[in-house]
C-alpha positions in Angstrom: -162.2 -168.0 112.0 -158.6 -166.7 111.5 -159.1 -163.6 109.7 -154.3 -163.4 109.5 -152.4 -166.3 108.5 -148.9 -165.8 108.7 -147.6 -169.1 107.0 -144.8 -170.7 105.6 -146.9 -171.4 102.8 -148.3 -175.4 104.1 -151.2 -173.7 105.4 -154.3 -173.2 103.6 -156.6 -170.0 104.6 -160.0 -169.7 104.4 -161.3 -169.8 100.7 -162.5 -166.0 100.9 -159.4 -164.8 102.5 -157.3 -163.0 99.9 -153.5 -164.5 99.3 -150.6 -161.7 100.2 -147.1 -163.3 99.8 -144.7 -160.9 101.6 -140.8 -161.0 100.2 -138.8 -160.0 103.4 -135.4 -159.4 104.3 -134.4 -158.9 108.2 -133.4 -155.6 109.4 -136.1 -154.1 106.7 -138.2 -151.4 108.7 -140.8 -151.3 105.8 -141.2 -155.2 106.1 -142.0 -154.7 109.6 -144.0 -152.1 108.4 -146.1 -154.0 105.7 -146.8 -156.8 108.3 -148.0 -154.3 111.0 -150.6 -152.7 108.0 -151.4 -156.1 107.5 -152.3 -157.1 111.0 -154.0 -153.6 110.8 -156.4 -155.0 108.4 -157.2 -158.5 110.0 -158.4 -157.2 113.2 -160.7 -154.2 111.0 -162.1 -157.8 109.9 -160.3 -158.6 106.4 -159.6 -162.2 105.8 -155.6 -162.2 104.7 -153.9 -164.8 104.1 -150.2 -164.1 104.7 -147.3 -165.9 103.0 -143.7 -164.8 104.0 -140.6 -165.7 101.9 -137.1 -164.9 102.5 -135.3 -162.5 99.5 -132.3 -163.9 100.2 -134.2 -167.8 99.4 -134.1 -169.3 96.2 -137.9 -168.4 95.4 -137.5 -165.1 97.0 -134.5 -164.0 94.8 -136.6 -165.7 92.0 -139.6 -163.5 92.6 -138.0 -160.4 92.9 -136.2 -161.4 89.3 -139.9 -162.1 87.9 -141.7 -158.8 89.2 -138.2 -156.3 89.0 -138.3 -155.8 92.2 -135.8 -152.9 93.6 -137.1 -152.7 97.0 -138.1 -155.0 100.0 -140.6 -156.0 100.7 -142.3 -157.2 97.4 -145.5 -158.0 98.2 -147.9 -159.9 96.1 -151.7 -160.2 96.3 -153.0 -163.8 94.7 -149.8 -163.8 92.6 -149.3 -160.7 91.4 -147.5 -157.9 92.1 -148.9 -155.1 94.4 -146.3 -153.1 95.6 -142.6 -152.9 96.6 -141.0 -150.6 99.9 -143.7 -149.4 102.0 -147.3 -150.6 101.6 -150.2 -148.3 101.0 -152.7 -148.6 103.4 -155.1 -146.6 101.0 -154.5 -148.9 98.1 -154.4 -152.0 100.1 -157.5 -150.8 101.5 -159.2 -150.1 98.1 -158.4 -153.7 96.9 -159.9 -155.2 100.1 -163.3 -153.6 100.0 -163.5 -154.4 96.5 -163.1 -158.2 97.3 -164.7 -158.3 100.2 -167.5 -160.7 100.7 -171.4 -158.5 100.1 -173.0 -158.1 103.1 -176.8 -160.2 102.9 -179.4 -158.6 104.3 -180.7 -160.3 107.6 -183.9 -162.8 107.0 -187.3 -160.5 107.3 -185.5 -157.4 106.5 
């Protein structure tokens, strides 16, 4: 199973994988930033599913109008807004562990 998806949004994830869209500009050291956190997080064992849209795109420039976004990247977890400029890995951690999947105990235990 593909625990990060980086799509161009065709491309449906796992159903328990959460939804990060990732507004992006190039030449933006914190988008860079927010995908290497993100990676960070797939290969702990998180099941992401990463969207990436250009700011300078119609829907881009559209979603940075809707959330008032100053700063790149915007990044949106299952639609809404999460955070804009650098990512927090704390907070970004919090929300994971709160959606992730309970562990079951094994059979006989």
């Amino acid at each position: 199973m593909t625990s990060y998806l980086k799509t161009d949004g065709a491309a449906a994830g796992p159903r328990d994988s959460v939804a990060v869209t990732v507004v992006e500009t190039d030449a933006c050291h914190l988008c860079a930033d927010a995908h290497d956190v993100l990676d960070e997080f797939a290969r702990r064992g998180y099941s992401i599913e990463v969207t990436t849209r250009d700011l300078r795109s119609p829907e881009g420039q559209a979603l940075m109008l809707h959330h008032r976004a100053a700063l790149s990247p915007l990044v949106l977890v299952e639609g809404r807004f999460f955070s804009q400029g650098r990512l927090s890995r704390g907070k970004l951690a919090r929300l994971l562990e709160d959606r992730r999947p309970a562990q079951r105990p094994a059979r006989g235990a």
